[in-house]
N, C-alpha and C positions, 0 to 999 in steps of 0.2 A: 504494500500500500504506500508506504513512502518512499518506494523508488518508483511507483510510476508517480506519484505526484513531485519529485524532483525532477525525476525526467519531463513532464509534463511543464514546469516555469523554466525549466533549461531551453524548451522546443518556444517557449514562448516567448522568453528575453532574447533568442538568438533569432523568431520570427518579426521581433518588434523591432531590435536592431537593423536588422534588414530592410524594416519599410522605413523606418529613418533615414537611412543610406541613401533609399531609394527617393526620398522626396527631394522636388528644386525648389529653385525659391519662391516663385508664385505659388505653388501648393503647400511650403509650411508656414508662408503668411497668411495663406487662407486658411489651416487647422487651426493657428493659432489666433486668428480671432474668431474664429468659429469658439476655440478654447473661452477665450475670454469674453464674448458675447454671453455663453452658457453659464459663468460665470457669474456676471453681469445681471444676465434675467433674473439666476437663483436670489441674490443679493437684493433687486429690487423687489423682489416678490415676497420674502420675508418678510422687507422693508413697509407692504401695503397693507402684507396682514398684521402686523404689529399697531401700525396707525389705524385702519381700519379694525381692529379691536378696540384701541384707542375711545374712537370716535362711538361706537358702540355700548361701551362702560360710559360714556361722559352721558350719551343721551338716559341710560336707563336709571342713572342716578337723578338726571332732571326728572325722570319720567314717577322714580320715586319721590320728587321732593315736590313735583307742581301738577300730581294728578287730580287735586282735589280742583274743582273748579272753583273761582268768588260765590258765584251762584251757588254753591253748596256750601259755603262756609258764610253767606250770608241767610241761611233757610235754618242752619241748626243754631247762630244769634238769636233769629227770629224765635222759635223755637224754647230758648232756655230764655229770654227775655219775660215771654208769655209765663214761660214756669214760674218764674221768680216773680213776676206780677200774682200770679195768683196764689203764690204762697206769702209774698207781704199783706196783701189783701185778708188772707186767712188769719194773719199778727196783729191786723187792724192798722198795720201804716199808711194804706191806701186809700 
């Protein structure tokens, strides 16, 4: 088992070497920004889910902190106003 898999990275560093040999120079400028293109994507692309998470976490904390509408925080005033009138009223300060 470990000598076919040595033999197998020997077949493989001595087939890689060879298409290195084999490449000019229009074609290793083109791997290598092919290289660095792929590169490039991965990096940005972390890059939008990090922000785009970001942006994600900020809305659902707004979404926790201003779901209540005025109109509903002005209905339960209403509301406990009414109460507390009608319990002073019950104490006789009304």
């Amino acid at each position: 088992m470990r000598k076919q898999h040595k033999a197998k990275v020997a077949n493989f560093e001595t087939r890689l070497n060879q298409a290195v040999d084999a490449l000019n120079e229009p074609t290793a400028a083109a791997l290598v920004g092919s290289i660095l293109h792929n590169d490039l994507k991965g990096i940005l692309e972390r890059y939008i889910r990090q922000q785009r998470q970001q942006v994600i976490s900020a809305f659902e904390t707004w979404w926790d902190k201003y779901r209540v509408t005025l109109a509903d925080i002005e209905a339960e005033r209403d509301t406990a106003a009414k109460e507390l009138k009608q319990y002073l009223e019950g104490l006789g300060y009304v």
